[in-house]
C-alpha positions, 0 to 999 in steps of 0.5 A: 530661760523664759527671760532669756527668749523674750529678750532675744525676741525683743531685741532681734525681731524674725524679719532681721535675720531674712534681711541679714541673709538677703544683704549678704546673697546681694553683697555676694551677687555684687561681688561675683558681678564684680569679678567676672567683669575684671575677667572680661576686661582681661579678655577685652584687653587681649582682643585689643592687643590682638588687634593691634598686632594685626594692623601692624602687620597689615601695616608692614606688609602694606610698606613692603609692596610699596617698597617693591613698586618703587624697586620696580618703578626704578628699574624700569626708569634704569632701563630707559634711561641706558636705551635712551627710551624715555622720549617715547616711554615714561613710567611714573607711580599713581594709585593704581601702581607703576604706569608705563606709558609707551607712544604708538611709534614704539609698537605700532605702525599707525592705523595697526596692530601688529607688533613691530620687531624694534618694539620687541626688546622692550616688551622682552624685558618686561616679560623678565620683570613680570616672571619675577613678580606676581602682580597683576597686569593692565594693558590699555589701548588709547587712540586720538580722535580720528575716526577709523574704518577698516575691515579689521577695525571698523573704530577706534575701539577695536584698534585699541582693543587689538593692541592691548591684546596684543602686548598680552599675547607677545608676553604670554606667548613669549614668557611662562606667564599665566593669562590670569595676570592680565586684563586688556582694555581697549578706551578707544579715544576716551582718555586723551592726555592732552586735547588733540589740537595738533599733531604733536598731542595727536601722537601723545594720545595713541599710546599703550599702557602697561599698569603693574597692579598695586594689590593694596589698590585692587 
């Protein structure tokens, strides 16, 4: 037996034993680092579809509003093209929506802002469209660069001011349209489309327009 104990000892020295028990928490360490690193990659790979998923379905929601303004964009143009309007009213897509671009002589006498009555059947059917949409309205007043000064407008800025008001009181004194909806901006003569060297531009320039607000643009 005593035999026995030495060789024993001889061949595996006590430090063996710590070491073998050492290599195995480590081995055991490496493989539970191992397997929660698989889960998380599971987990990584779940929040990644998730993701995706989503920006598909921003991605659809973004082609379906577009789709609504081009539905819009052509039912406007319908409109105008069977009143023989387009001479005075055009509409065009840009990135803030469907543009339409009415000239002065369709609502206003010049230097005012009082609505006129042949203006109103215009107006009317976009009271209908706007009933039937959500989208939020713009409504710019634009003049040329004549100087104005009345008692009611002293510029420029509060004639324009005024008939943008005033499209959005017609529409919402006249349709169940909730005043939220709109915005009414008044430039005055700063935004010219064309340089006012006749008359011709002149009368291009005094103009309203109506932006139907694209909400991916806002």
């Amino acid at each position: 037996m005593k035999r026995r104990r030495k060789r024993y000892s001889a061949q595996s020295p006590k430090w063996m034993v710590t070491f073998a028990d050492l290599v195995t928490l480590i081995l055991v360490f490496f493989i539970l680092l191992f397997s929660m690193s698989s889960v998380d990659n599971q987990k990584f790979q779940t929040v990644v579809n998730s993701l995706t998923s989503g920006g598909s379905l921003a991605s659809v929601e973004k082609s379906q509003q577009s789709q609504k303004l081009d539905n819009i964009l052509a039912k406007v143009q319908g409109y105008l093209k069977e009143n023989k309007l387009q001479h005075v009213i055009t509409a065009k897509r840009d990135e803030r929506g469907v543009v339409l671009i009415l000239q002065e002589q369709v609502l206003f006498e010049t230097g005012q802002a009082d609505i006129l009555k042949k203006g109103t059947p215009f107006l009317d059917e976009l009271g209908r469209l706007f009933s039937t949409i959500p989208n939020d309205i713009k409504v710019e007043g634009h003049t040329d660069n004549r100087p104005i000064h009345t008692y009611r407008y002293p510029s420029n800025w509060e004639l324009s001011a005024a008939r943008a008001s005033g499209v959005i009181r017609y529409l919402t004194n006249h349709f169940s349209l909730s005043a939220n909806r709109f915005e009414a901006l008044g430039y005055g003569d700063t935004k010219p489309l064309v340089p006012n060297t006749s008359n011709d531009n002149l009368q291009k320039n005094r103009r309203v327009e109506i932006i139907i607000s694209d909400p991916e643009a806002q």
